[in-house]
C-alpha positions in Angstrom: -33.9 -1.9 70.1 -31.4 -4.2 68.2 -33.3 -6.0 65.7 -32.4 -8.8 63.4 -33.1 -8.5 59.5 -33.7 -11.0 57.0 -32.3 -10.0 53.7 -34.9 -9.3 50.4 -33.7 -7.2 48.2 -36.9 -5.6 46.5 -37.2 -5.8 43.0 -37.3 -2.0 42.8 -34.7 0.2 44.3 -36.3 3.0 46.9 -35.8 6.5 45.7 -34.3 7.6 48.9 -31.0 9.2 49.5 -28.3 6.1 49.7 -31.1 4.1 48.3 -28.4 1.4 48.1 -27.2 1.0 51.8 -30.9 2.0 53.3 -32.7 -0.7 53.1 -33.3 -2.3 56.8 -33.8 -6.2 56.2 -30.0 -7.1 55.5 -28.8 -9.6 58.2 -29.5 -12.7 56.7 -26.7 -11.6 54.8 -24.7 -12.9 56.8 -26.8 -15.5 58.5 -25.2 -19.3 58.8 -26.9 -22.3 58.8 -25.9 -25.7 58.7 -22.6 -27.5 60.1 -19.3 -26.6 59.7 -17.7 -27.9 56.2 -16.7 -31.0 57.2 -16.8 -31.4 60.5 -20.2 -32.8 62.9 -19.3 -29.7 65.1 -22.8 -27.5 65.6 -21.7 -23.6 64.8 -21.2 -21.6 67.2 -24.0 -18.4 67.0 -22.4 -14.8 66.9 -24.2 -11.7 66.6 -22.6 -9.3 66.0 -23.7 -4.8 65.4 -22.7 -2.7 62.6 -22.6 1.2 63.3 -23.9 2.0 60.5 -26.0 0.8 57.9 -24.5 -1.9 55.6 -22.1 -0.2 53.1 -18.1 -1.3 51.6 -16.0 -0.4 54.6 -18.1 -3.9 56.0 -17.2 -5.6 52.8 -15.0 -8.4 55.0 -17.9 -9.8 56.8 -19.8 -10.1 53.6 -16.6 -12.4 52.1 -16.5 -14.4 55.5 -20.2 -15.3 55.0 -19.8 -15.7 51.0 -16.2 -17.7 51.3 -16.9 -20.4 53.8 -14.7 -18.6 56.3 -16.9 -17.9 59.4 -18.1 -21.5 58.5 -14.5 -23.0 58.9 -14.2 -21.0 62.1 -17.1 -22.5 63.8 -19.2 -19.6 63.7 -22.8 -18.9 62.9 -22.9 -15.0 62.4 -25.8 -12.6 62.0 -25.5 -9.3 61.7 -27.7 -6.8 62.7 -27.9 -2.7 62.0 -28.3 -0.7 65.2 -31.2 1.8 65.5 -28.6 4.1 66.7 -25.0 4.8 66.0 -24.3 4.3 69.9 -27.1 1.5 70.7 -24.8 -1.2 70.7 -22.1 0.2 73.8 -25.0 0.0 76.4 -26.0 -3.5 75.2 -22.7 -4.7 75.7 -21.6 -2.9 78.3 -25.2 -3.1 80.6 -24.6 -5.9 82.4 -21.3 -5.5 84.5 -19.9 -9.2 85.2 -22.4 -11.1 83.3 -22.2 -11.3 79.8 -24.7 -9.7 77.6 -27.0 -12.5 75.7 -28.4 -10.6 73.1 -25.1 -9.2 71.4 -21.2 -10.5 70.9 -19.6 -7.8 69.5 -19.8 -4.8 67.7 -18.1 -2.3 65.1 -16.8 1.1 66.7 -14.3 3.2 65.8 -11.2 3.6 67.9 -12.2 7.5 69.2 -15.9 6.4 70.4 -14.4 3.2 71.9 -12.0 5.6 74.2 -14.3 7.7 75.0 -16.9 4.9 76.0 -13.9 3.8 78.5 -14.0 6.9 80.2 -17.4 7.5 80.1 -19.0 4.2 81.7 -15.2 3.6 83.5 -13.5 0.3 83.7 -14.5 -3.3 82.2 -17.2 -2.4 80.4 -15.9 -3.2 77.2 -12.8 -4.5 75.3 -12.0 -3.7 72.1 -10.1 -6.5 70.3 -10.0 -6.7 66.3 -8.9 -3.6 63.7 -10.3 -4.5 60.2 -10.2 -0.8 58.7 -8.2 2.0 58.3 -8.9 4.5 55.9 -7.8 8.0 55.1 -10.3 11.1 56.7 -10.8 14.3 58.1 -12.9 17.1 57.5 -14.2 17.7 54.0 -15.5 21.1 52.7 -16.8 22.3 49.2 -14.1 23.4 46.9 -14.1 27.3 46.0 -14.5 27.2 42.5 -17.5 24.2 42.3 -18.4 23.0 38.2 -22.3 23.2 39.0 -24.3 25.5 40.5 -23.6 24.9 44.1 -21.9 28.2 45.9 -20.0 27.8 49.3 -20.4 30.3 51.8 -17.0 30.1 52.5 -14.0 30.1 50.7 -12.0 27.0 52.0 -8.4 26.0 50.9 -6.4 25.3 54.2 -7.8 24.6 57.4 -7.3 27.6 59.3 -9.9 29.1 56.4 -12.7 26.8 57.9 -12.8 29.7 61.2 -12.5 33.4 59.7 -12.9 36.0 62.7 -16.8 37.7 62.2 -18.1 34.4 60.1 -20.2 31.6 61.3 -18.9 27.9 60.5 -21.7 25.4 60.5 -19.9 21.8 61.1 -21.8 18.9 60.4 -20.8 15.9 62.5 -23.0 13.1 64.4 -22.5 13.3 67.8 -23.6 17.5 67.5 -24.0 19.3 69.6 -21.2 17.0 71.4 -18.0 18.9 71.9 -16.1 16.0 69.4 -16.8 17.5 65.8 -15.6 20.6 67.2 -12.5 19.6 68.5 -11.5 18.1 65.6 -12.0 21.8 63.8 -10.1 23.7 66.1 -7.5 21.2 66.4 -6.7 21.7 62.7 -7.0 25.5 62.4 -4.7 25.4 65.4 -2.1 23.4 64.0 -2.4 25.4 61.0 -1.8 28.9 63.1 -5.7 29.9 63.1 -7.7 30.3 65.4 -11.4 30.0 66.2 -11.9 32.6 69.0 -13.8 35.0 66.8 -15.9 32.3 64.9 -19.2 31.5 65.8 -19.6 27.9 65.4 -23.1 25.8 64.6 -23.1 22.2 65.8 -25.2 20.9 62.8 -26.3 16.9 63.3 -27.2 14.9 59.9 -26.1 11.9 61.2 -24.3 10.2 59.0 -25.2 11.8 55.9 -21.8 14.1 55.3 -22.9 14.9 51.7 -26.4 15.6 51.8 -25.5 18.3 54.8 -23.5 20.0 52.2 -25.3 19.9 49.4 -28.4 21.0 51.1 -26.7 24.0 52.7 -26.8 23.0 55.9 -23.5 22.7 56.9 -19.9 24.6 55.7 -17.6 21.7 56.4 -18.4 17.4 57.5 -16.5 15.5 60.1 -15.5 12.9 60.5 -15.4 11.9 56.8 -13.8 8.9 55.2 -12.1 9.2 52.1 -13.2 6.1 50.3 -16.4 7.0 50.9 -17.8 10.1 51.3 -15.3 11.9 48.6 -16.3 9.6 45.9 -20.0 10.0 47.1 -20.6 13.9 47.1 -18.3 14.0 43.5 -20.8 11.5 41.8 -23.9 14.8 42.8 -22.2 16.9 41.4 -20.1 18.7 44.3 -16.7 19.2 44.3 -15.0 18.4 47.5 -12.1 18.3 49.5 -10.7 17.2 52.4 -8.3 17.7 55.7 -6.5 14.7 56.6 -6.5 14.7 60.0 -3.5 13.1 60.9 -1.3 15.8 58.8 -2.8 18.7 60.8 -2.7 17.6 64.8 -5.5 15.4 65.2 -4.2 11.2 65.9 -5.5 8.9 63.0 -9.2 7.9 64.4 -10.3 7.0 60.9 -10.5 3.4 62.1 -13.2 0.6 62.4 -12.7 -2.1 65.5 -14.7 -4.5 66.9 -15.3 -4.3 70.8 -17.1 -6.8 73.2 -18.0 -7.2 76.7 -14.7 -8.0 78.2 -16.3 -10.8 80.7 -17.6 -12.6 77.3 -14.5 -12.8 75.6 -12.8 -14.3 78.9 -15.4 -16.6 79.2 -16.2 -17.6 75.3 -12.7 -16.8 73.8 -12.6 -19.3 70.9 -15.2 -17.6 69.8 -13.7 -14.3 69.3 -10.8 -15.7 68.0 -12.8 -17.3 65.5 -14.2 -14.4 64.3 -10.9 -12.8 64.0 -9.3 -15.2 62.3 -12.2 -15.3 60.0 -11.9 -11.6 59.4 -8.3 -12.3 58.5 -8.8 -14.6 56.2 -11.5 -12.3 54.1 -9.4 -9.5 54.2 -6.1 -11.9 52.7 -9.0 -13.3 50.2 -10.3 -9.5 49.1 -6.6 -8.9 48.5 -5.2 -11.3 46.2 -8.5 -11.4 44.2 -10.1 -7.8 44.0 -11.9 -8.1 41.3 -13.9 -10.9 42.2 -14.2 -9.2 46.3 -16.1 -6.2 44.2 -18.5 -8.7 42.7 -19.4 -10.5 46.0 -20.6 -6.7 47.0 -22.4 -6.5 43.6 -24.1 -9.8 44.1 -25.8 -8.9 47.0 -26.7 -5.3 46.8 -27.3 -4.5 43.1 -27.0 -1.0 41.6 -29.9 0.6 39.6 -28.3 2.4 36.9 -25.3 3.1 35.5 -24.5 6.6 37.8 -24.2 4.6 41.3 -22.6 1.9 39.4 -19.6 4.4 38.5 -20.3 6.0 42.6 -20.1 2.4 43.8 -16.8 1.3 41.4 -14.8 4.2 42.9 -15.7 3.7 46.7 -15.1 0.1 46.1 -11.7 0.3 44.5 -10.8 3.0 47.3 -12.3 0.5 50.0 -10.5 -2.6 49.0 -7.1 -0.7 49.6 -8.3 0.2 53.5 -8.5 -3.4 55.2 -5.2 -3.7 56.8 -3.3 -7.2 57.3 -3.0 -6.5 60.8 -5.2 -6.6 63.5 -3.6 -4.8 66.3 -3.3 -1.3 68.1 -0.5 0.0 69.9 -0.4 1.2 73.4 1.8 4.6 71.6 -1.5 4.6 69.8 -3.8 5.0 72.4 -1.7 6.9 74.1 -1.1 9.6 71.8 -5.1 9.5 70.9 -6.1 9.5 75.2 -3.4 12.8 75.1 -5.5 14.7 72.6 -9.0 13.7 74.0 -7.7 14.6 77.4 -6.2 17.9 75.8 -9.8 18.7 74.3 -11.7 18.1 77.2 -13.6 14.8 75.5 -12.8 12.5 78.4 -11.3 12.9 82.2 -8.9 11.0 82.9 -7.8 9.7 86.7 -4.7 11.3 88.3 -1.4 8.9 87.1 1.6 9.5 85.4 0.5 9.4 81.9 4.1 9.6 80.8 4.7 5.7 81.5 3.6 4.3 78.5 1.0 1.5 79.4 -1.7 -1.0 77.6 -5.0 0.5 78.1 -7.9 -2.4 79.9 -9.9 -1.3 77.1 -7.9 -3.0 74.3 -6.3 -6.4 73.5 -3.9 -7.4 70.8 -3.9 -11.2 72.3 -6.3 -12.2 69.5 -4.6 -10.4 66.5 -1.0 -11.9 67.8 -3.0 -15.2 68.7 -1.7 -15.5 72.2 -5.2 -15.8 73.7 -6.8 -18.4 75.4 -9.2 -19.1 78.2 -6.6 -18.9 80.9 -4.4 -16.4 79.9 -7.5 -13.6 79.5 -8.9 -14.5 82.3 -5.4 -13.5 84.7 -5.3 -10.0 82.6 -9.1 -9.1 82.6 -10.8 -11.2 85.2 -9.5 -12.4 87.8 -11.8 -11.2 89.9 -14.1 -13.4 88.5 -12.1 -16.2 87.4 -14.2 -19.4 88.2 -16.3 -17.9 84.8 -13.8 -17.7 82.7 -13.1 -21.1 81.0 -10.3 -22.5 78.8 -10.6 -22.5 75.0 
């Protein structure tokens, strides 16, 4: 189940792979108390789900907390790290009309928020805020590797990841999910491959890209970001590479969004737009003062030597480069990225005329662009249910 953390950072670090982001008790983190800076206004509380443990690509939350700015929003955040990677859709999305209690929002990234559209249909959730976009793919071990480390296949475009009589092992976490291996053959396609006379292995790590490859357990990890897992697997000793996906026929999903239950947002949305705004804000601050946004990360998770202090430098000067200044999605964007799912078999989509470019119900840009409140969500999201939706 969702659980809430408090933060204590033991004195000594655990041993364990990512000893720095695995550690559990991290919510208090971001934990308010207190009133707003000068104001007699009680915070409002927000809890909101990571999908993934705590690492830089979350860095703006931590500046909101660290800054004052989900304080001068009115907000009162805690964040919490989900069991599971895909916990949080069925809290927010369980409870049809009424709100979910137990959670505001939570991180995605654009693909799984798509798919959870047209896997659990219609106003179940709304995505609403973009605060990352990074560069990513499919990374593979380099041919000629400086350590010890052989690759059992000898990668240098993507149509090399599927040669005919050879077994590809692809390490991704929704395996043995068709997704991972849509992304492959995508890219060896576009490349003018082909993966009939591969036999593909679905291999399921989780998150852990690197360790799948170092351990032999995989030939090639998707879906990799650049700021972080290149900089990662270099600092073991493996030399890596990657495919960016949106050069070889795959749309740009290397992107973190937060989503909510759309009947919350119509019923509560100051709220949301506080925490966008708030998000703004950090991202503007980590900007114009980079230096001291990489200390704010240092003062709250501390490295233990001087190796994952030179790991940690390089994902953080990759990372700070990733928050975008804007918020929104376009519908070309979803349209072009509900095309290829659609095209890959990931999701079913109803019979329409998908060549009228439309906004999809599953996505707003009224908070990044600032033209929300109470009434106006509630006419595009629920009217049905309009005597719940209130004014902000």
């Amino acid at each position: 189940s969702l659980h809430s953390m408090m933060f204590a950072f033991p004195c000594g670090q655990p041993s364990s792979e990512l000893s720095l982001f695995r550690v559990r008790s991290l919510a208090a983190v971001l934990l308010t108390a207190g009133l707003v800076r000068g104001s007699e206004t009680t915070p409002v509380p927000f809890k909101l789900s990571l999908e993934w443990f705590w690492n830089p690509d979350h860095l703006p939350f931590l500046v909101a907390q660290e800054k004052g700015f989900f304080q001068d929003n009115n907000l009162n955040v805690t964040i919490i790290e989900p069991d599971d990677h895909f916990e949080p859709v069925k809290h927010l999305s369980a409870n049809g009309a009424t709100a979910p209690e137990d959670l505001d929002a939570a991180v995605t990234e654009t693909i799984h928020l798509a798919q959870d559209r047209y896997t659990l249909g219609a106003g179940k959730l709304l995505g609403f805020s973009r605060f990352l976009h990074t560069l990513g793919g499919v990374m593979y071990p380099e041919a000629k590797q400086s350590g010890s480390f052989k690759p059992r296949l000898t990668i240098q475009r993507p149509r090399d990841m599927c040669q005919p009589g050879k077994q590809l092992r692809i390490q991704y976490p929704g395996a043995p999910g068709i997704g991972g291996i849509a992304i492959v053959k995508s890219m060896v396609e576009f490349d003018g491959g082909s993966c009939n006379a591969t036999e593909i292995i679905p291999v399921n790590e989780g998150f852990f890209h690197t360790k799948a490859l170092i351990e032999d357990k995989a030939d090639v990890a998707t879906l990799i970001f650049a700021n972080f897992e290149l900089p990662e697997a270099r600092s073991k000793g493996l030399d890596v590479s990657f495919f960016d996906l949106k050069r070889y026929g795959v749309p740009d999903i290397c992107q973190l969004v937060l989503m909510a239950n759309p009947q919350a947002v119509s019923k509560s949305p100051s709220k949301f737009r506080g925490m966008n705004r708030a998000l703004r804000e950090a991202i503007d601050w980590i900007k114009l003062n980079p230096e001291a946004a990489k200390e704010v990360w240092y003062a709250k998770f501390p490295v233990k030597d001087s190796a994952e202090k030179s790991m940690m430098d390089d994902i953080l000067g990759r990372t700070l480069y990733m928050f975008p200044h804007q918020q929104d999605l376009s519908a070309d964007y979803w349209a072009g990225l509900e095309a290829w799912l659609s095209a890959t078999e990931q999701i079913v989509r109803p019979n329409m005329d998908h060549s009228t470019l439309r906004s999809p119900d599953y996505w707003t840009n009224d908070l990044a662009f600032e033209q929300i409140t109470g009434a106006t969500l509630a006419a595009k999201r629920c009217a049905e249910a309009s005597d719940a939706c209130s004014a902000s």
